[in-house]
Rosetta silent file (secondary structure, phi, psi, omega in degrees, C-alpha in Angstrom):
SEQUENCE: XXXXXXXXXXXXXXXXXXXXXXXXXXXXXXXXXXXXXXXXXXXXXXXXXXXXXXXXXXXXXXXXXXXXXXXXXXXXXXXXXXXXXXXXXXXXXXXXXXXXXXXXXXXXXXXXXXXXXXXXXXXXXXXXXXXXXXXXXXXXXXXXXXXXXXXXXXXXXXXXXXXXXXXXXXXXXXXXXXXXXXXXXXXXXXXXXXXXXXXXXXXXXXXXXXXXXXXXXXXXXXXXXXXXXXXXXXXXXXXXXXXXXXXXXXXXXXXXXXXXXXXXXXXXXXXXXXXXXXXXXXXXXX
SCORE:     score description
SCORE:     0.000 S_00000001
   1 L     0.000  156.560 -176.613    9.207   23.199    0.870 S_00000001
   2 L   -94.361    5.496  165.767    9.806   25.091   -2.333 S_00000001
   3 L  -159.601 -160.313  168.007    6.765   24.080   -4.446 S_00000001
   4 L  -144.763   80.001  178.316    3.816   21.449   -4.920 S_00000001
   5 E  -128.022  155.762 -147.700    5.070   18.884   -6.996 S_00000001
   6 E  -130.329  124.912  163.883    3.873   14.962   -6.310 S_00000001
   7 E  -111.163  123.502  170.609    4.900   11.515   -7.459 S_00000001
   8 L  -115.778  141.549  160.956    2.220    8.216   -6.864 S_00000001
   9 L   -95.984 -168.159  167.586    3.237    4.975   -7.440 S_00000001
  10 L    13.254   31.189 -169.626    0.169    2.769   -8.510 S_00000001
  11 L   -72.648   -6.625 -179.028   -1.535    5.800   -9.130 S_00000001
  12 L   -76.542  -26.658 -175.919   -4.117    4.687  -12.331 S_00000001
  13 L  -121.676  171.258  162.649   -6.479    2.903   -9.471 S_00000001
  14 H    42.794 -150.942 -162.150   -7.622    2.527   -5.599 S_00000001
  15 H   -45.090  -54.532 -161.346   -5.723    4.678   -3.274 S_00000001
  16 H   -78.546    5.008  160.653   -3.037    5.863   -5.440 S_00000001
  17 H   -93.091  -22.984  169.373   -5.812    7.687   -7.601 S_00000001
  18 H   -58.756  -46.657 -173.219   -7.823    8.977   -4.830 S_00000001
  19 H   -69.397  -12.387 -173.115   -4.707   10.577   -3.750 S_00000001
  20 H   -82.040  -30.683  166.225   -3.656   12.185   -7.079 S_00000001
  21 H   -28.675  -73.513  177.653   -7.499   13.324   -7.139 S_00000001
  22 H   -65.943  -19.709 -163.614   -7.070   15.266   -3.880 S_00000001
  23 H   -92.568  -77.864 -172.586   -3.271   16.464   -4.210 S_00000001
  24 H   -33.539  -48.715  165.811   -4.594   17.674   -7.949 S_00000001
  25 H   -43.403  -52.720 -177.111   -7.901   18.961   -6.466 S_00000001
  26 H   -63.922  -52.407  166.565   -5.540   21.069   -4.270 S_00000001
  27 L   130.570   28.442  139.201   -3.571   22.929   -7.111 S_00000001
  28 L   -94.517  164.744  168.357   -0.416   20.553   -7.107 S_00000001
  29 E  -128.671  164.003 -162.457    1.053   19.206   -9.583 S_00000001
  30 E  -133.237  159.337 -163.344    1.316   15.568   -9.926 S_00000001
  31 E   -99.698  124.916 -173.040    2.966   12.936  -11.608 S_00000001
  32 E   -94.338  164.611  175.818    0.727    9.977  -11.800 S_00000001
  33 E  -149.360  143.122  174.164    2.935    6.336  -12.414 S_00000001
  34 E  -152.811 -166.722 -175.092    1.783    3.092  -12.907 S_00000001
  35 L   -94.073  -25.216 -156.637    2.780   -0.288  -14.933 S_00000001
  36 L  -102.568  105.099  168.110   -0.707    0.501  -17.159 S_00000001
  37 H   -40.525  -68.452 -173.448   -0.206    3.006  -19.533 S_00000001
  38 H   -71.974   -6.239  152.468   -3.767    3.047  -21.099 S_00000001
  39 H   -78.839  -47.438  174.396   -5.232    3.073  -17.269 S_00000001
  40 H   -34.213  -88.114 -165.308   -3.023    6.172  -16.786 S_00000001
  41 H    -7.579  -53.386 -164.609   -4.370    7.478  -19.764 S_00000001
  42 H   -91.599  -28.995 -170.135   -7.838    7.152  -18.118 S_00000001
  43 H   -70.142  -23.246 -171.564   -6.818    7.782  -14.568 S_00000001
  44 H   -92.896  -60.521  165.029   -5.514   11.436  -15.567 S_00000001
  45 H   -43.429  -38.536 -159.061   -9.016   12.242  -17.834 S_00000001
  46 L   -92.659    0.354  178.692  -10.889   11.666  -14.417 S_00000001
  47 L   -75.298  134.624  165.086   -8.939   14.145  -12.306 S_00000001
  48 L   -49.619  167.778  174.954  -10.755   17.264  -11.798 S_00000001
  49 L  -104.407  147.064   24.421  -10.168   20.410  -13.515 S_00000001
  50 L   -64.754  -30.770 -135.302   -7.921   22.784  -13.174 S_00000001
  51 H   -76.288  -40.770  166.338   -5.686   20.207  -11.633 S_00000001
  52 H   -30.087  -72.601  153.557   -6.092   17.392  -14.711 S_00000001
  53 H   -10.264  -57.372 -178.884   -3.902   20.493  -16.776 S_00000001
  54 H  -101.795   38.243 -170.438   -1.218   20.212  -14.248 S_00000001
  55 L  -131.432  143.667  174.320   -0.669   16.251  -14.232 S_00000001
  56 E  -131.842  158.335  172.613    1.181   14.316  -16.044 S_00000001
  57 E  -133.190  159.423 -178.220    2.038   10.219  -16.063 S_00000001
  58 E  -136.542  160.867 -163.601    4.691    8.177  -16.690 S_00000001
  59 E  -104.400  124.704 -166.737    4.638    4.277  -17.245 S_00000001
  60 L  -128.459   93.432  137.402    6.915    3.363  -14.198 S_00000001
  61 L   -10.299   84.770 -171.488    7.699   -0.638  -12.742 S_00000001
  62 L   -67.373  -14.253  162.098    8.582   -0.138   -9.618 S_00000001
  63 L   -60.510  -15.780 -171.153   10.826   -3.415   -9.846 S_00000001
  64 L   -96.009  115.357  151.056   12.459   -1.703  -12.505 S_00000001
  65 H   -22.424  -77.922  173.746   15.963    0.644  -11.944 S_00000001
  66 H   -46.136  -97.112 -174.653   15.887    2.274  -15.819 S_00000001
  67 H   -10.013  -78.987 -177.623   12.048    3.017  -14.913 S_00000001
  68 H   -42.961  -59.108 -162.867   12.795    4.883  -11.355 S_00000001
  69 H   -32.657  -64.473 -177.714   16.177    6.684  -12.890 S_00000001
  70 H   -56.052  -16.393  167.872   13.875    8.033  -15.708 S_00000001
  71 H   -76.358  -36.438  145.255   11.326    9.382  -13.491 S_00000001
  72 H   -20.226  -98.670  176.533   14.057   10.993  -11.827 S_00000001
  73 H   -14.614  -54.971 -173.854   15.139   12.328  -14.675 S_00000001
  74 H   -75.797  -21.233 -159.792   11.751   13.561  -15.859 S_00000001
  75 H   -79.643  -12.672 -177.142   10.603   15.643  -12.469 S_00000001
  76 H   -99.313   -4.278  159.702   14.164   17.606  -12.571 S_00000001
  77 H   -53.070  -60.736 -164.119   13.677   18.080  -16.124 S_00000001
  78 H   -89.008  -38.358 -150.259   10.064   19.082  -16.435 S_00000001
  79 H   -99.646  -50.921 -141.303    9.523   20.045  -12.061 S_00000001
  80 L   102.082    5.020  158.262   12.948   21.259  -10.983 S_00000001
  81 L   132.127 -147.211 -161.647   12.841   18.424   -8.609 S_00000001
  82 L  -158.215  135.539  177.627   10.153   17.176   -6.335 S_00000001
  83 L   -75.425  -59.199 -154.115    8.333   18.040   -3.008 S_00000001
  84 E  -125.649  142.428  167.078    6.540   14.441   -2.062 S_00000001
  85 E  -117.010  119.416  167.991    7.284   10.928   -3.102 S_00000001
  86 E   -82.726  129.099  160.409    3.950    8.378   -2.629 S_00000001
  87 E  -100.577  124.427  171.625    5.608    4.752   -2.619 S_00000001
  88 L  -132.854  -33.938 -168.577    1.993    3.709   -2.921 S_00000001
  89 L   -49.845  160.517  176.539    1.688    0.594   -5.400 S_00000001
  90 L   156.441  155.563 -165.810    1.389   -2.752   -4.116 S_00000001
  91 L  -102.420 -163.931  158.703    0.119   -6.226   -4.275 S_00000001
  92 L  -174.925  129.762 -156.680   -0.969   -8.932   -2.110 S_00000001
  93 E   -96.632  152.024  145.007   -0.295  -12.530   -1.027 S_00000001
  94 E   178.273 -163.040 -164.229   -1.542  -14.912    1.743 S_00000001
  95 E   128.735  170.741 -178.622   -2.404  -18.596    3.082 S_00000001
  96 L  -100.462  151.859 -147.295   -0.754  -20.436    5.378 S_00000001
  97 H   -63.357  -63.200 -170.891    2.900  -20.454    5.736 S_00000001
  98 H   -34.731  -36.989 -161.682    3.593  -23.857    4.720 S_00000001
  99 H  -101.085    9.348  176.069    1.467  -23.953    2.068 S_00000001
 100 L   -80.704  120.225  171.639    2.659  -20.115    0.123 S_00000001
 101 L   -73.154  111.638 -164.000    4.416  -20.851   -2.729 S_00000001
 102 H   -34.313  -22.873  153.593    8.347  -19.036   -2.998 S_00000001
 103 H   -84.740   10.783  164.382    7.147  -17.407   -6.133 S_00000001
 104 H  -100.316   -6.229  173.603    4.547  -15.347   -4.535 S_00000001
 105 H   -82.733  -30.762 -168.428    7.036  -14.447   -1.420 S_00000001
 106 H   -88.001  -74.705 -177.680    9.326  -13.135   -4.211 S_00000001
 107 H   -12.995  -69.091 -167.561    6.725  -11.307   -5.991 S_00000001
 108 H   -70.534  -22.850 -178.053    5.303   -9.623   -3.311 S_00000001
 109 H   -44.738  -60.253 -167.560    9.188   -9.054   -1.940 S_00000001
 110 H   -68.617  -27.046 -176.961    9.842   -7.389   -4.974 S_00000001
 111 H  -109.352  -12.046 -167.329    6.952   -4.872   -5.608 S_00000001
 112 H   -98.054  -33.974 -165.082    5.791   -3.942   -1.804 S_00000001
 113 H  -107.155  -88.299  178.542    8.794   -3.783   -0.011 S_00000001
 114 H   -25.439  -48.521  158.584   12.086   -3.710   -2.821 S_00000001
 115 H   -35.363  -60.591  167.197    9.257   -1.566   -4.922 S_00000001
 116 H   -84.870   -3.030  145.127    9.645    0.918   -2.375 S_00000001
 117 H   -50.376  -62.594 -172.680   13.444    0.667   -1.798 S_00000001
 118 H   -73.097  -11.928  179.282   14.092    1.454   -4.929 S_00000001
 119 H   -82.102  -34.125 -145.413   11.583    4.411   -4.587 S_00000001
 120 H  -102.746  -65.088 -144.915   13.324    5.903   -1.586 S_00000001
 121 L   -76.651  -29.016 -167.287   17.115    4.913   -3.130 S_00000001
 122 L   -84.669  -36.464 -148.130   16.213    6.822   -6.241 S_00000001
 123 L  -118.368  -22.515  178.998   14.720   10.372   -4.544 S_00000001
 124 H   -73.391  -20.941 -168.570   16.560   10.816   -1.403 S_00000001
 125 H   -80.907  -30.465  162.866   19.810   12.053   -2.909 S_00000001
 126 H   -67.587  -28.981  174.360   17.665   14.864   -4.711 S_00000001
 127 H   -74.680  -19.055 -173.621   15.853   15.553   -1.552 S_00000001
 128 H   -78.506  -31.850  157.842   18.991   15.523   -0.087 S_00000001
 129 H   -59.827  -47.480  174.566   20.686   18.088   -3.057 S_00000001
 130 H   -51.685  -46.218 -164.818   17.301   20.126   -2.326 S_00000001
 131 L    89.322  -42.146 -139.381   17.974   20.250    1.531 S_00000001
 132 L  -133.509  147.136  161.281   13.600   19.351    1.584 S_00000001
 133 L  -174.625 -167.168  157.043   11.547   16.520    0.880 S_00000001
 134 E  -165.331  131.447   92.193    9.064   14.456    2.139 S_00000001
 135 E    24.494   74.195 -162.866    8.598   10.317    2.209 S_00000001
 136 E  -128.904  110.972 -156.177    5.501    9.090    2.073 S_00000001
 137 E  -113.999  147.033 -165.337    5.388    5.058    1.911 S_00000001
 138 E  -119.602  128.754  168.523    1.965    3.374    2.460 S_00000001
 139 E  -118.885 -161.880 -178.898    2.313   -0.196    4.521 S_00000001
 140 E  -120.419 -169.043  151.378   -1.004   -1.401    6.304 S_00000001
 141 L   -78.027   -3.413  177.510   -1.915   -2.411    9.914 S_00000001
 142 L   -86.813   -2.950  150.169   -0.834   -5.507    9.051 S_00000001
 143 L   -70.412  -30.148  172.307    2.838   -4.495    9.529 S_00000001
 144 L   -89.288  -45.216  176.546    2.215   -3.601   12.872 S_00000001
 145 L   -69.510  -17.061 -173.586   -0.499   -6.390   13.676 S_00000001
 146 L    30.905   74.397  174.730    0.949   -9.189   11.950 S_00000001
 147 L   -82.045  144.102  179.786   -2.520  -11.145   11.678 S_00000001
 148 L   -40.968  146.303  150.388   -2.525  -14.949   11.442 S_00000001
 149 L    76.141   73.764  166.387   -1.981  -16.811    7.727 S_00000001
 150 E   178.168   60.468 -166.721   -0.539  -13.150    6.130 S_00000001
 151 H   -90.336  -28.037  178.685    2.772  -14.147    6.740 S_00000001
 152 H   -69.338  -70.149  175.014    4.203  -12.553    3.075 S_00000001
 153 H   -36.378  -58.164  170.534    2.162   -9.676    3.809 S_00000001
 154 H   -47.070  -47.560  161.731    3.109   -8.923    6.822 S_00000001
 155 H   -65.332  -26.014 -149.529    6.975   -9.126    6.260 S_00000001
 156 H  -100.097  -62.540  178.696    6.808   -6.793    3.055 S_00000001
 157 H   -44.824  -65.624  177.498    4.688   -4.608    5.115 S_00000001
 158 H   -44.400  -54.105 -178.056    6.456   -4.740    8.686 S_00000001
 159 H   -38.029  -75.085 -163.019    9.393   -4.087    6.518 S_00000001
 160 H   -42.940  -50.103 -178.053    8.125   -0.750    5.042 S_00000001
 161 H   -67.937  -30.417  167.653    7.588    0.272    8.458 S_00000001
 162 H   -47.486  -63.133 -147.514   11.171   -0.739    9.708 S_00000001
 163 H   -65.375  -28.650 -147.996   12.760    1.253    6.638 S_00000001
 164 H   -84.198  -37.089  169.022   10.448    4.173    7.269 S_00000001
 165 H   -58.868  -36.067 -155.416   11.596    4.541   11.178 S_00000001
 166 H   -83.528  -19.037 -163.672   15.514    4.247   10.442 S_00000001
 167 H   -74.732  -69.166  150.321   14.691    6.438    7.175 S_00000001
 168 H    22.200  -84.979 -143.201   12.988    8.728    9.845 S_00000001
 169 H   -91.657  -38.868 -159.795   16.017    9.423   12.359 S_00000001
 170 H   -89.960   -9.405 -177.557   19.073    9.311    9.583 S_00000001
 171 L  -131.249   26.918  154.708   17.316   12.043    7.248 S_00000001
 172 L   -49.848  -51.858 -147.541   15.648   14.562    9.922 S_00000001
 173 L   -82.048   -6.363  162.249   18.930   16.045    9.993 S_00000001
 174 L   -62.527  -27.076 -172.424   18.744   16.664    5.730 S_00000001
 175 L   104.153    4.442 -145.572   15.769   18.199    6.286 S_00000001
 176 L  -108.157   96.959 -156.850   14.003   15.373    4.979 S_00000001
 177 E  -116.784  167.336 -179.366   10.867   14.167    6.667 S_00000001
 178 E  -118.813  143.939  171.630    9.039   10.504    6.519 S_00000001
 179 E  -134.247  145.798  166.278    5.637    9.292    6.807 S_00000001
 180 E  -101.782  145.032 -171.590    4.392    5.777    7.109 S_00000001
 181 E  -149.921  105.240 -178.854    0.298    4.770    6.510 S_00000001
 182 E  -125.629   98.353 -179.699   -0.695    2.035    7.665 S_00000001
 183 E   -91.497 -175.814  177.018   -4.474    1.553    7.149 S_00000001
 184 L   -92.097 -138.030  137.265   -6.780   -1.465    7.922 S_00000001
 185 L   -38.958  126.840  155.346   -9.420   -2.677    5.424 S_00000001
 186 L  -135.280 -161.999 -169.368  -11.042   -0.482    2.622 S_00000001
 187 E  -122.793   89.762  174.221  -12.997   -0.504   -0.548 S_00000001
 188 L  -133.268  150.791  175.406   -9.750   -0.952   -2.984 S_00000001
 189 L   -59.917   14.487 -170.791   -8.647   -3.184   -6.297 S_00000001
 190 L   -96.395    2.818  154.214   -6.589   -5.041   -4.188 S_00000001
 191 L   -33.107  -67.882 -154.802   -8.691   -8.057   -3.905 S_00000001
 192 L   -42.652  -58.810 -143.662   -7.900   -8.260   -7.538 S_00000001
 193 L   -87.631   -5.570 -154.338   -4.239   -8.755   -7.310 S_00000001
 194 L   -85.285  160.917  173.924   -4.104  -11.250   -4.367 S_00000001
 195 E  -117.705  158.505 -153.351   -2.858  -14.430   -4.305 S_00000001
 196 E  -179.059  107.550  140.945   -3.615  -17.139   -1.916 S_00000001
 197 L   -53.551   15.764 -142.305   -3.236  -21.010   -1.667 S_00000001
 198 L  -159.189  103.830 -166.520   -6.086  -21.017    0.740 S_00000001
 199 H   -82.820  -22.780  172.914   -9.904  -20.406   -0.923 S_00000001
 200 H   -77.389  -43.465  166.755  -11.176  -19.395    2.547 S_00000001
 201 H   -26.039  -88.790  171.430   -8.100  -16.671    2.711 S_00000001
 202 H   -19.006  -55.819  168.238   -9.802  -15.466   -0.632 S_00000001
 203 H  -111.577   29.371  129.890  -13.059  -14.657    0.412 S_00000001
 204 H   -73.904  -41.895  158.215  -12.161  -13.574    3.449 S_00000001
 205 L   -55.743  -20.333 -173.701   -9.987  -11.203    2.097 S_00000001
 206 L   -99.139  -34.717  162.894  -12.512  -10.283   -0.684 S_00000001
 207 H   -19.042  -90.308  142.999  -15.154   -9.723    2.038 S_00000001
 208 H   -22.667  -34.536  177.893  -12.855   -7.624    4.046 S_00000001
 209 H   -93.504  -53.525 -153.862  -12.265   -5.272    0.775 S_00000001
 210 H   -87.998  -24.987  176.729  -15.588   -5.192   -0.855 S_00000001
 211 L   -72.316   -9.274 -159.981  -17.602   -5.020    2.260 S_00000001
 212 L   -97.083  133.000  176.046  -15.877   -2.167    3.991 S_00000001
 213 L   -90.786   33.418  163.074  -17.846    1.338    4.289 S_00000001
 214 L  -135.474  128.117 -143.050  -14.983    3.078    4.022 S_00000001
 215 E  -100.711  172.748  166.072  -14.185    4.145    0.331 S_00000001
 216 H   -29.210  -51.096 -133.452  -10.400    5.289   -1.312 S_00000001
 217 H   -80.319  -28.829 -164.802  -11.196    8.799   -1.240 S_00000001
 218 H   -87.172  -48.877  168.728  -11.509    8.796    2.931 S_00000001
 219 H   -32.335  -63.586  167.067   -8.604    7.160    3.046 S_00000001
 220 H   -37.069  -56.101 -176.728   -6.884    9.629    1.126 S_00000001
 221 H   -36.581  -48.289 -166.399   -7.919   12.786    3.201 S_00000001
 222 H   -68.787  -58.726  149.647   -6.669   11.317    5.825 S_00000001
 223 H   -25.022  -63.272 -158.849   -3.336   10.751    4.359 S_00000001
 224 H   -60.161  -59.534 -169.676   -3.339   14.288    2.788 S_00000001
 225 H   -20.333  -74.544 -178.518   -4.132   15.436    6.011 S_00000001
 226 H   -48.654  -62.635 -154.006   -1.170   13.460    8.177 S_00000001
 227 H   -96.396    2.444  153.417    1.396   14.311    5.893 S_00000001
 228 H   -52.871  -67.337  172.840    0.491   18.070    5.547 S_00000001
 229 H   -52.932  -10.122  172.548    1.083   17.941    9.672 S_00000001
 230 L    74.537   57.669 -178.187    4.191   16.400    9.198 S_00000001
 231 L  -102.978  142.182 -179.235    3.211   12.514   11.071 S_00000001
 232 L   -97.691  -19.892  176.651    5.321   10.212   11.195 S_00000001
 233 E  -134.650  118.051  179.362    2.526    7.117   11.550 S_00000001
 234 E  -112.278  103.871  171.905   -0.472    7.855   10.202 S_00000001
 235 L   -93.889  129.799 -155.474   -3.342    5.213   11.178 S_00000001
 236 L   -71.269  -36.962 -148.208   -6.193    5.941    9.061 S_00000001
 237 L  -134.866  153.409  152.132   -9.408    4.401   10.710 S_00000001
 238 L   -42.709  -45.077 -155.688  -10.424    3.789   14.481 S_00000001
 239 L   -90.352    0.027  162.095  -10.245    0.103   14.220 S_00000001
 240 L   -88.181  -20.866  158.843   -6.030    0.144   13.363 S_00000001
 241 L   -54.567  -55.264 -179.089   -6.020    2.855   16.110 S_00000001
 242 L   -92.698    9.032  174.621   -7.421    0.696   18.638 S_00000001
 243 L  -111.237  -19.640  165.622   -6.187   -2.872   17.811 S_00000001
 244 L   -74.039   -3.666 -159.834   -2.745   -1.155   17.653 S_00000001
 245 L  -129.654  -32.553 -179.494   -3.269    0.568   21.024 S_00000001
 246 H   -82.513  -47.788  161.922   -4.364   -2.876   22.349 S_00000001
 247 H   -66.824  -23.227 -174.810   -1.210   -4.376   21.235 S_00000001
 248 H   -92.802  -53.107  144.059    1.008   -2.260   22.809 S_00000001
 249 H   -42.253  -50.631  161.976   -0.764   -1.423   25.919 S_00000001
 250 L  -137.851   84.002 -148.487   -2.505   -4.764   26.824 S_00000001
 251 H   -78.592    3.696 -170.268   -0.810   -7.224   25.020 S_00000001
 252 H   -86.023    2.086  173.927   -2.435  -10.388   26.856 S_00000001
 253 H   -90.257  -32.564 -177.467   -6.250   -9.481   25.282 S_00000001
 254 H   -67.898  -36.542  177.266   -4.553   -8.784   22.192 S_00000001
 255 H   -39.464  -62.299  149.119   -2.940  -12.036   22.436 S_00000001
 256 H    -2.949  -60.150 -136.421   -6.208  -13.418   23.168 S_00000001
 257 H   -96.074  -59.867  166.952   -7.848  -11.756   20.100 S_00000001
 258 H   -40.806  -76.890 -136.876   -4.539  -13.204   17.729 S_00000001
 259 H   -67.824  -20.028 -154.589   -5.158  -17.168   19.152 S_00000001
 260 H   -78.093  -66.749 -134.667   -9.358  -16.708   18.430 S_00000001
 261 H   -61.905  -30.932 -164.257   -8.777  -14.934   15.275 S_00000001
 262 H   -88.698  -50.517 -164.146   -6.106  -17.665   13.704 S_00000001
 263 H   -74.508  -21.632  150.170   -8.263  -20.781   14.981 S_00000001
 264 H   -60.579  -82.351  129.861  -11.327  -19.297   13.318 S_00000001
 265 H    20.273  -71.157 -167.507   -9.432  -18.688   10.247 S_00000001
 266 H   -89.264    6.485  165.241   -7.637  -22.138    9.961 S_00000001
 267 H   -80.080  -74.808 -154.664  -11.313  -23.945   10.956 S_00000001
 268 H   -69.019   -2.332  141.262  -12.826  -22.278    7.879 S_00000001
 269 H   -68.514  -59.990 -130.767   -9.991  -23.591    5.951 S_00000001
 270 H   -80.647  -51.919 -165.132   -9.927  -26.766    7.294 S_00000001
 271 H   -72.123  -24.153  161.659  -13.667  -26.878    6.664 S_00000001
 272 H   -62.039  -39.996  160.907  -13.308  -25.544    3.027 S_00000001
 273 H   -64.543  -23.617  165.193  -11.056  -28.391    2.314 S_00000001
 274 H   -71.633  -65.522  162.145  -13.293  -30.743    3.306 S_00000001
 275 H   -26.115  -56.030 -166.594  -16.119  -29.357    1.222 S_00000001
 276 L   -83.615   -2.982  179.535  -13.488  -29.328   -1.956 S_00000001
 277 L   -95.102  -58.190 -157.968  -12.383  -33.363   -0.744 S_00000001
 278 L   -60.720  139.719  150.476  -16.269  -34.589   -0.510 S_00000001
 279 L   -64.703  116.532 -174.976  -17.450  -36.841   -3.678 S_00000001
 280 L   -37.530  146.449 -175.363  -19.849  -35.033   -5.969 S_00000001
 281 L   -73.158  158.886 -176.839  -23.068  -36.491   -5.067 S_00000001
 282 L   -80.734  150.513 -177.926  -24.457  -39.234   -8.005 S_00000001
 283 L   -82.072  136.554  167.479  -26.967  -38.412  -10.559 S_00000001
 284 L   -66.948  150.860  173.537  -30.115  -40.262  -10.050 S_00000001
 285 L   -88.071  131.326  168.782  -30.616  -43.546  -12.611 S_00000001
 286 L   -65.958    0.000    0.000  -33.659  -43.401  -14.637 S_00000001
C-alpha cells in the first residue's frame, strides 16, 4: 500500500475508538467519524501522543450520501487518498419476530447494513483509481450463527458478510482486498443503542455486554492484527471460533444447541410477561 492513512466509522466510542487508539498508537494517520461531533472532540483528546497530532474527525451519518461524498472529498484533499476503510458503526435491534416493530427493521437496515453500502460504494472507485485498498467491515457472529429472537440483527449482519464475500472475489483482481469481523460478545456501548420489544431480550443482551471479560481494546488487536495479515474472516474470540466450527462441521449438536438456546430464551420471556401481567399486590387496610 502506499501509506498509513485510516477511516472509522463510529469511531468517538467502543470498538471504533479502540481501533483508532491502536492504528494511531502505530504512527497512522486516522480519520476518526462519527454522528457526535462533541464525542469526537473528546474521542481524539484521548488518543495517545504522537498519534493524537496525526488524527483528525469528521462528523459523518453513515445514512447520509452528502456526508460519505465529503469524506471522500476530505482524505484526497488533506491524505492523497486512503489505505483502510473501517465500516465500523452500528446499532442494534431484537425480540421476537412477530413482535419487532418495521421501524426498528428499517433503522437497523439503514445504519448496519445500507451504512456500510454506502461506505464501500463511496471508496472503492478510489481504491480502484489507486490500484490498493483495503475493506474492513465489522458484522458479528451473529451473521454467521443466526441465534434465536435476533432476527433484524442477524439479517443486517449476515448481510455484511454476504457483501464482504462477493466484494472479496470481484475486487482481488483491482488489487483491492476485504476483511470481514465478526466477533461474539464484548464490553461495548452497544447495550445502549438496542432496541427490543422483549424486556428479557434486554437484559440478556445487557448481561451479555456488560458481563463479558473481554474489553474493546482486545478486540481491536485482534482486528489490527487480521487485517495486517491480509484475512478475509477474522473471528475474534474462541467461543465464535468454536460455535462456528460446530456449525459447519457438526451441524446436528449445533442444531441441538439452537432448539435449547431459543426455548430458554422464549421461557424467560414468557415468564417475564407473566411477572409484568400479575396484579400489584394490595396495600394492607389499617
Amino acid at each position: 500500500m502506499s501509506g498509513r492513512r485510516i477511516l472509522i466509522t463510529g469511531a468517538a466510542s467502543g470498538l471504533g475508538h479502540a481501533l483508532a487508539t491502536r492504528y494511531a498508537a502505530d504512527g497512522w494517520r486516522v480519520l476518526l467519524t462519527d454522528q457526535d461531533e462533541a464525542a469526537l472532540e473528546r474521542a481524539v483528546a484521548a488518543l495517545p501522543a504522537p498519534g493524537r497530532d496525526a488524527a483528525a474527525t469528521r462528523v459523518l451519518d453513515v445514512r447520509s450520501d452528502d456526508d460519505w461524498a465529503d469524506a471522500r472529498a476530505w482524505v484526497e484533499e488533506r491524505w492523497g487518498g486512503l489505505d483502510v476503510l473501517v465500516n465500523n458503526a452500528g446499532v442494534a435491534t431484537g425480540g421476537r419476530f412477530a413482535h419487532l416493530p418495521i421501524e426498528d427493521w428499517e433503522w437497523i437496515l439503514s445504519i448496519n447494513l445500507m451504512g456500510v453500502v454506502r461506505g464501500c460504494r463511496t471508496f472503492v472507485p478510489l481504491f480502484e483509481d489507486q490500484g490498493d485498498g483495503h475493506l474492513v467491515n465489522i458484522a458479528s457472529a451473529a451473521g454467521l450463527l443466526n441465534p434465536p429472537v435476533m432476527a433484524s440483527y442477524n439479517v443486517v449482519k449476515s448481510g455484511v458478510v454476504s457483501l464482504s464475500e462477493t466484494l472479496r472475489w470481484e475486487l482481488e483482481p483491482a488489487g483491492i482486498r476485504t476483511t470481514v469481523v465478526c466477533p461474539t460478545f464484548f464490553r461495548t456501548g452497544l447495550a445502549g443503542t438496542f432496541r427490543t420489544p422483549d424486556a428479557a431480550v434486554r437484559r440478556s443482551m445487557e448481561k451479555l455486554v456488560t458481563q463479558s471479560s473481554v474489553p474493546a481494546e482486545t478486540i481491536a488487536g485482534r482486528i489490527v492484527e487480521g487485517v495486517a495479515k491480509g484475512r478475509f474472516l477474522v473471528l475474534t474470540d474462541r467461543q465464535g471460533v468454536v460455535a462456528y466450527a460446530v456449525k459447519r462441521f457438526v451441524p446436528p449438536l449445533f442444531a441441538r444447541e439452537a432448539r435449547k438456546g431459543a426455548r430458554r430464551l422464549l421461557g424467560a420471556i414468557a415468564r417475564s410477561e407473566q411477572e409484568q401481567a400479575a396484579p400489584a399486590p394490595e396495600s394492607p387496610r389499617a
